[in-house]
N, C-alpha and C positions, 0 to 999 in steps of 0.2 A: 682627121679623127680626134684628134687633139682636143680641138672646140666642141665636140661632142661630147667628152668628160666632162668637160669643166663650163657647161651651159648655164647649169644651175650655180656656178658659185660668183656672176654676173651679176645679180640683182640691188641697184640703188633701190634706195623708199627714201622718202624726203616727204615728212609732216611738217606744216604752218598751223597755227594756231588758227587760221582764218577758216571761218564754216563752211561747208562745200557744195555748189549751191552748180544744177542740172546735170547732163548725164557726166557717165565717165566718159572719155575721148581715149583715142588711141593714134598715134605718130611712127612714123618711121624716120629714125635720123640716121643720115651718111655721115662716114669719118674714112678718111684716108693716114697714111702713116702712123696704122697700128692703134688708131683712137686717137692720136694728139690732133689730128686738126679738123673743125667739122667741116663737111661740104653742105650742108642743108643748116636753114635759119634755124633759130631756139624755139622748141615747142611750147604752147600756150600764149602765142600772142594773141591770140584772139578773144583772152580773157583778161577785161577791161580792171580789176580789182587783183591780178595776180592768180597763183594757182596753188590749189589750197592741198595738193596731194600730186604726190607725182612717183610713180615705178617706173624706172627703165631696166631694162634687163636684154638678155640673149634669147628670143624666144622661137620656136619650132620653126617659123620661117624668116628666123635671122639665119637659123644654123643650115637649113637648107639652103639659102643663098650662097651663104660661105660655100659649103659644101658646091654647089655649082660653079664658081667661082674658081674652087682649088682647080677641079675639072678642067675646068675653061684655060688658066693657066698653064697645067700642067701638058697637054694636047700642045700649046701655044710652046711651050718649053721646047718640045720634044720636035714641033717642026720646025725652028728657028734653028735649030743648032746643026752644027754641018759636021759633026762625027759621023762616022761608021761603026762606032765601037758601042755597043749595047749598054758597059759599062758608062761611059759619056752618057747617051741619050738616055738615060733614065736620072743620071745628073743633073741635068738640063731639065728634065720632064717632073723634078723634085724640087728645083730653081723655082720653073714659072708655079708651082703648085703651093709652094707657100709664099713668096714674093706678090702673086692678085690677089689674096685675100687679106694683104698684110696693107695695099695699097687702097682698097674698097671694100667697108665693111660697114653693117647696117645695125640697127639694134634698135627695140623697140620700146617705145615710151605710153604709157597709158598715165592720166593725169584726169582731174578733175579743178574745176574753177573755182577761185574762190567771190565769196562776196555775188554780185549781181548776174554772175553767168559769163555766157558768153555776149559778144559784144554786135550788136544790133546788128551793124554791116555786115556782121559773117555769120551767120544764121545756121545752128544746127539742131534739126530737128532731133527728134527721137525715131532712136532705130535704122539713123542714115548711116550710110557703111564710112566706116572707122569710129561708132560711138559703141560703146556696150551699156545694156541697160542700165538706170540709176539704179544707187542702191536703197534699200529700203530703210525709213527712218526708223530710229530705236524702237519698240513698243514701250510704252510708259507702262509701267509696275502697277498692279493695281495697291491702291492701298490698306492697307491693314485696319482701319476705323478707330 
């Protein structure tokens, strides 16, 4: 429940000066031991010029995951452990319940390319699932004469 307070106070933004150029993408990266180490490559390889915008954050179904997770753990606490005592086994059942979440956790990066896009070989159209629509360019101001 924890991570459910404090979902919102997760959120990187990280601007480049480099223009932003096809849709926005969206990523899921793995991390084990509380965030220090990643399991999954660095998002935006597959933009040839770098990435000219990038959020990662905790989002609806990071916290869900977790939330399955603690679940998962905690079930997993509670049958390992070979008390008889109520007081133990929810010990145990509080162990594995924050111990798997602390081991496998997810977190989601949405980012945008800079420069020429994305890169030939790895081709992503618009509207294929993990892009969200581009965003619309400025309107120019009309001028005053």
């Amino acid at each position: 429940m924890f991570t459910l307070l404090l979902s919102g106070c997760y959120t990187t933004k990280v601007y480049t000066p480099a223009a932003s150029h096809g849709p926005e993408l969206q990523d899921r990266q793995w991390f084990t031991l509380g965030g220090l180490v990643p399991l999954s490559d660095p998002t935006g390889q597959q933009c040839p010029s770098g990435v000219s915008r990038a959020e990662s954050k905790l989002a609806v179904v990071d916290v869900l995951i977790d939330v399955g997770l603690a679940i998962v753990g905690g079930v997993a606490g509670v049958a390992i452990c070979n008390s008889k005592s109520d007081g133990d086994r929810r010990a145990c059942g509080s162990t594995g319940a924050a111990l798997v979440p602390f081991l496998f956790a997810s977190r989601t990066v949405q980012y945008t390319c800079a420069g020429t896009g994305v890169a030939a070989d790895q081709p992503v159209p618009p509207g294929a699932p993990g892009t969200l629509p581009s965003p619309s360019p400025p309107s120019a101001a009309p001028s005053g004469g």
